[in-house]
C-alpha positions as protocol buffer text, in pm:
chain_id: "A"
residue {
  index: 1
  type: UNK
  ca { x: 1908 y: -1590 z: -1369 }
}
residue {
  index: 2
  type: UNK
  ca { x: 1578 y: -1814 z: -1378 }
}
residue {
  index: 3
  type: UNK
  ca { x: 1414 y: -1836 z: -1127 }
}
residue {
  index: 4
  type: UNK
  ca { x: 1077 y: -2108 z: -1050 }
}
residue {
  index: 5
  type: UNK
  ca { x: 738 y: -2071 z: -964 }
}
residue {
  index: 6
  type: UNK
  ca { x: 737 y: -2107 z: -625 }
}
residue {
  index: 7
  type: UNK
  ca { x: 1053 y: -1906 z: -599 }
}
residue {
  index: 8
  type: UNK
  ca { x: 855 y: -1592 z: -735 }
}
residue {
  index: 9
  type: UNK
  ca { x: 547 y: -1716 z: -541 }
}
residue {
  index: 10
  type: UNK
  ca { x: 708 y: -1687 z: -215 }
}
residue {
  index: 11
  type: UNK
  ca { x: 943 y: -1375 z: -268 }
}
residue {
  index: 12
  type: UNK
  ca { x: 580 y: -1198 z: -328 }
}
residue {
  index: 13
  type: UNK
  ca { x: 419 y: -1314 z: -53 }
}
residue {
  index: 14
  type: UNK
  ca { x: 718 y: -1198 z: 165 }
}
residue {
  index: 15
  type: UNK
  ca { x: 692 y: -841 z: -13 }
}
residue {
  index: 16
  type: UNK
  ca { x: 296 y: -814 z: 28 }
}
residue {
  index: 17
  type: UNK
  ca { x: 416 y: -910 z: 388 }
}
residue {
  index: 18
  type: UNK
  ca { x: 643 y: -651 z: 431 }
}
residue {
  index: 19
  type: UNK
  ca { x: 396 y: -378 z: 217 }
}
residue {
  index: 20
  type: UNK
  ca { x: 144 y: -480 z: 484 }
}
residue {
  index: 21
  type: UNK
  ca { x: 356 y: -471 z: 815 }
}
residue {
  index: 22
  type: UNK
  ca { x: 507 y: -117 z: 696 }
}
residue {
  index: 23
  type: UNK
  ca { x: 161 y: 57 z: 661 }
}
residue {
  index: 24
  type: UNK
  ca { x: 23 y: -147 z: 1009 }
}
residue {
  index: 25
  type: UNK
  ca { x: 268 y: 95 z: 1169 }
}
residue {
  index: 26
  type: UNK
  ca { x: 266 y: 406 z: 942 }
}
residue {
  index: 27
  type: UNK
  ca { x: -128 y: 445 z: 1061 }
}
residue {
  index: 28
  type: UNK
  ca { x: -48 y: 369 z: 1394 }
}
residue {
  index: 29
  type: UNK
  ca { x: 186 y: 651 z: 1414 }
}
residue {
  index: 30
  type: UNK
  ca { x: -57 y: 897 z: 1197 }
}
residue {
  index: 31
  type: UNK
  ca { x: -318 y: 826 z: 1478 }
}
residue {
  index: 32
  type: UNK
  ca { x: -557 y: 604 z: 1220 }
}
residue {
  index: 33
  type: UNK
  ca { x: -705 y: 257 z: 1333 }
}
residue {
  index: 34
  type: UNK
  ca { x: -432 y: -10 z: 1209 }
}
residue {
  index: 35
  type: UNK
  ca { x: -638 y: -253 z: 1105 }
}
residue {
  index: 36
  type: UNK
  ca { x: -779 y: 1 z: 800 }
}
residue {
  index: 37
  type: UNK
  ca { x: -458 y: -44 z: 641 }
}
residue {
  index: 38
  type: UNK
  ca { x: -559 y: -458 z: 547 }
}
residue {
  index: 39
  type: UNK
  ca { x: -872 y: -326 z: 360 }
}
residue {
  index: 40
  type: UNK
  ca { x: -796 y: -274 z: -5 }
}
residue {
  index: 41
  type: UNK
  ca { x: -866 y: 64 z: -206 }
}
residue {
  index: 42
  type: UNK
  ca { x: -925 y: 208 z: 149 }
}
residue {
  index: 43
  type: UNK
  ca { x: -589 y: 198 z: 264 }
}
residue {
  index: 44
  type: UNK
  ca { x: -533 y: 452 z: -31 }
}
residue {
  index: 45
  type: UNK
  ca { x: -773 y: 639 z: 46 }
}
residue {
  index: 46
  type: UNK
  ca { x: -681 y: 713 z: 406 }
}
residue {
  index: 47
  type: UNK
  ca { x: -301 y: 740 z: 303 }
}
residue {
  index: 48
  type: UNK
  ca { x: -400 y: 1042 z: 70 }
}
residue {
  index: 49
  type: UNK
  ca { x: -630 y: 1191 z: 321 }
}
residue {
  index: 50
  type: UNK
  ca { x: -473 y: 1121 z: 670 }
}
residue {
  index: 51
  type: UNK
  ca { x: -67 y: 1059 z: 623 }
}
residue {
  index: 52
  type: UNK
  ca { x: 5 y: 1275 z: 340 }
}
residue {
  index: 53
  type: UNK
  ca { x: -275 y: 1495 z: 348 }
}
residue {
  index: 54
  type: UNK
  ca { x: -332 y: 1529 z: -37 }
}
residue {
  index: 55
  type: UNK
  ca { x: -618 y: 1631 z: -210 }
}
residue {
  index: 56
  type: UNK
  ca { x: -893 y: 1401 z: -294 }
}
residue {
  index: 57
  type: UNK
  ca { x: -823 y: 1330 z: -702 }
}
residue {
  index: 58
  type: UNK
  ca { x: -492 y: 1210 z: -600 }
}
residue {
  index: 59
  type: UNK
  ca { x: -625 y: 900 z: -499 }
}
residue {
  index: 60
  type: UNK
  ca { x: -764 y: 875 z: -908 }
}
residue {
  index: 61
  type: UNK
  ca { x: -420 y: 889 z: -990 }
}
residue {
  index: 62
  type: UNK
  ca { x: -306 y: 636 z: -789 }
}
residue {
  index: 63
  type: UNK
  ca { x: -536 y: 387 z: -948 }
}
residue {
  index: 64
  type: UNK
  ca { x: -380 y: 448 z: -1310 }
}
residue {
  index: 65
  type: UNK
  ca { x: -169 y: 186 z: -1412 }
}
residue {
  index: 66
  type: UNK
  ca { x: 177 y: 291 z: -1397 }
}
residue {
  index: 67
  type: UNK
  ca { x: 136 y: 616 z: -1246 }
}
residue {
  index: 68
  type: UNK
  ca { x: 29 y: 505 z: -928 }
}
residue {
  index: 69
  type: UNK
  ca { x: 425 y: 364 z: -893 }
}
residue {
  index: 70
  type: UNK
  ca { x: 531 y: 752 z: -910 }
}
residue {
  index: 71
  type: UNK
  ca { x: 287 y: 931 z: -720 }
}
């Protein structure tokens, strides 16, 4: 199935939507300031440190292509 440009365009923005509403209330719930989850890199950071409670080189591994996905 093909599908157009603006097809794709707006399925993504609806999914960054979605990404962005889902982690608005996962930090609310962990007892971190919502808005942190907009700012970019950051919102990693305080995922690994505050929500899952990970070490601090697991947020290097999320920034490597591909492996982020799994971790």
């Amino acid at each position: 199935m093909y599908l157009s440009v603006p097809v794709l365009i707006t399925l993504l923005v609806i999914a960054f939507i979605g990404w962005q509403i889902g982690l608005w209330t996962i930090f609310k719930k962990a007892g971190v300031t919502s808005w942190k989850s907009i700012v970019p890199f950051y919102n990693i950071w305080l995922w690994n440190k505050c929500v899952i409670h990970k070490p601090w080189w697991w947020f290097l591994l999320f920034l490597v292509p591909y492996l982020g996905i799994f971790m």
